[in-house]
C-alpha positions as CSV (number, residue, x, y, z in Angstrom):
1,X,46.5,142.7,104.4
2,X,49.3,141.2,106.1
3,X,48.3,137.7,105.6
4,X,48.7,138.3,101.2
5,X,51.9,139.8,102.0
6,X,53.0,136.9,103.7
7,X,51.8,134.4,101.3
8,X,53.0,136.2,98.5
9,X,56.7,136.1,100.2
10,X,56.3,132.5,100.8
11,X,55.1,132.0,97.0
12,X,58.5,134.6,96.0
13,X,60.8,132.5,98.0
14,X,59.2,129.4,96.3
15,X,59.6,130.3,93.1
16,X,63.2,131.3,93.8
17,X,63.6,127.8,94.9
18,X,62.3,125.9,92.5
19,X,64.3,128.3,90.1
20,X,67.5,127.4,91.6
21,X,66.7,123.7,91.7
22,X,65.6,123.9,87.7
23,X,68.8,125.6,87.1
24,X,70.9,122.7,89.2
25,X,69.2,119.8,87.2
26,X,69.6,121.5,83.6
27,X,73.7,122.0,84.7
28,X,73.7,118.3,85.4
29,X,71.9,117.4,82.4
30,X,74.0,119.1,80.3
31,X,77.5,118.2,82.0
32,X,76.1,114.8,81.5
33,X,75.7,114.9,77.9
34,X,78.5,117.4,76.9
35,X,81.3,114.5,79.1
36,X,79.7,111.8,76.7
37,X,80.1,113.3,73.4
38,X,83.2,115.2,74.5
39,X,84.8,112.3,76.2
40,X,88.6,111.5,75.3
41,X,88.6,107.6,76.2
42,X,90.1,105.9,74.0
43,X,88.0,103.2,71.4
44,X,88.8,99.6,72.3
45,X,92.2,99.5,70.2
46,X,93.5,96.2,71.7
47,X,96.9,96.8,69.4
48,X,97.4,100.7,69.9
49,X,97.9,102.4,73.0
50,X,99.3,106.2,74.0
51,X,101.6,105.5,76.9
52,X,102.1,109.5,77.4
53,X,101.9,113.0,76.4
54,X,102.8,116.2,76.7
55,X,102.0,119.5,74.9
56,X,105.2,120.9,73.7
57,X,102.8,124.3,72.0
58,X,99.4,125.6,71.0
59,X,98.3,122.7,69.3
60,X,102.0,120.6,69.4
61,X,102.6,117.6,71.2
62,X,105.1,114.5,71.7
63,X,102.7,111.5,72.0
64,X,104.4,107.8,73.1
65,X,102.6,105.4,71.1
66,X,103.0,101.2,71.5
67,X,101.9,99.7,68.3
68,X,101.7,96.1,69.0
69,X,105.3,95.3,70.8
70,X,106.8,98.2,69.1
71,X,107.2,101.8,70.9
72,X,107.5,105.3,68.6
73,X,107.6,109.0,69.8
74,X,105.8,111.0,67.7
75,X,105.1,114.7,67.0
76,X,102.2,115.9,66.6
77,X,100.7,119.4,65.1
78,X,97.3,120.6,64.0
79,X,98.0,119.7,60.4
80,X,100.4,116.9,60.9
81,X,101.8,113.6,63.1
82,X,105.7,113.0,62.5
83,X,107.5,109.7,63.3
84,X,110.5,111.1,65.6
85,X,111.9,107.7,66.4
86,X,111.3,104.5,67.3
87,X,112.0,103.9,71.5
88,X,113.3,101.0,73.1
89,X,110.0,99.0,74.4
90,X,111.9,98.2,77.4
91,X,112.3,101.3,78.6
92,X,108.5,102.0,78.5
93,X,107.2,98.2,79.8
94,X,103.6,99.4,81.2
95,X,102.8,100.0,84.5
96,X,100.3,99.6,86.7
97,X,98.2,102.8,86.2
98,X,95.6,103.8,89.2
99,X,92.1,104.1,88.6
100,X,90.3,106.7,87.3
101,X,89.9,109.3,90.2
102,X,87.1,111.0,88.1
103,X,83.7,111.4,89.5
104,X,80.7,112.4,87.8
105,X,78.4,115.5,88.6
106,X,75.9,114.1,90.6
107,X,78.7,112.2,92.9
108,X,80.6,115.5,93.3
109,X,77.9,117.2,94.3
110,X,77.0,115.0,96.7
111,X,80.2,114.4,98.2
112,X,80.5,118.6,98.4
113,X,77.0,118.8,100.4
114,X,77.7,116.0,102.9
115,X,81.3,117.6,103.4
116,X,79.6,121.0,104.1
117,X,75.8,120.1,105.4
118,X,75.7,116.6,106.2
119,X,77.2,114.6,108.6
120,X,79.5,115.8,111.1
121,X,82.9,113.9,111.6
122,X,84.1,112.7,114.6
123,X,85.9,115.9,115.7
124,X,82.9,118.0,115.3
125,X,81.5,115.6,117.8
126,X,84.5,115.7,119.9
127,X,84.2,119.4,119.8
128,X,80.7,119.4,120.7
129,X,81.3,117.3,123.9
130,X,84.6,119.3,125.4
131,X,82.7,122.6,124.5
132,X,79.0,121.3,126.3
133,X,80.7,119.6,129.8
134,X,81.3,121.8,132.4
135,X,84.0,121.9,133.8
């Protein structure tokens, strides 16, 4: 009797992790696919670039635009894009930008289990020796 019970525990626990696993690999799937179709990278405009933007209200925002050599603040609205002015180009030469600091799922998720499972830095280890010599 105690040997079902047991197995039946093992097969409950099991299940539970193969349920959670299921559940992990549909949330990457589908992060995966919803940052592809949902993605806001710009198409390969060689002549049109946004420089910056902020949101000014609920769907309201100033947008620097270079078009070709020229520079233009815009407004922009749900139903509507305004010219506001033209800018001096100078003012807004382009920079350097850093890379992308954006990881995808499964890199994140890695990085997160190695931080809190994997393996341990050097000051764990320091820790580990001053705590294990006698002293």
């Amino acid at each position: 009797m105690e040997g079902n019970s047991l197995i039946s525990q093992i097969g409950v626990i099991f299940g539970t992790l193969l349920g959670i696993a299921l559940i992990l690999y549909l949330a990457y799937i589908s992060t995966k696919l919803l940052g592809r179709k949902l993605s806001v990278r710009g198409g390969s405009s060689r002549k049109l670039k946004i420089l910056d933007s902020v949101s000014v209200g609920q769907g309201k925002s100033l947008i620097i635009v270079q078009a070709g050599e020229k520079t233009f603040l815009v407004g922009a609205a749900s139903e509507s894009i305004n010219l506001i002015s033209e800018l001096d180009s100078n003012d807004f030469a382009e920079e350097e930008t850093p890379p992308e600091t954006g990881m995808d799922f499964k890199t994140a998720f890695k990085k997160v289990l190695e931080n809190n499972f994997g393996k341990k830095s050097n000051k764990d280890k320091e820790n580990e020796n001053d705590s294990g010599q006698t002293k």
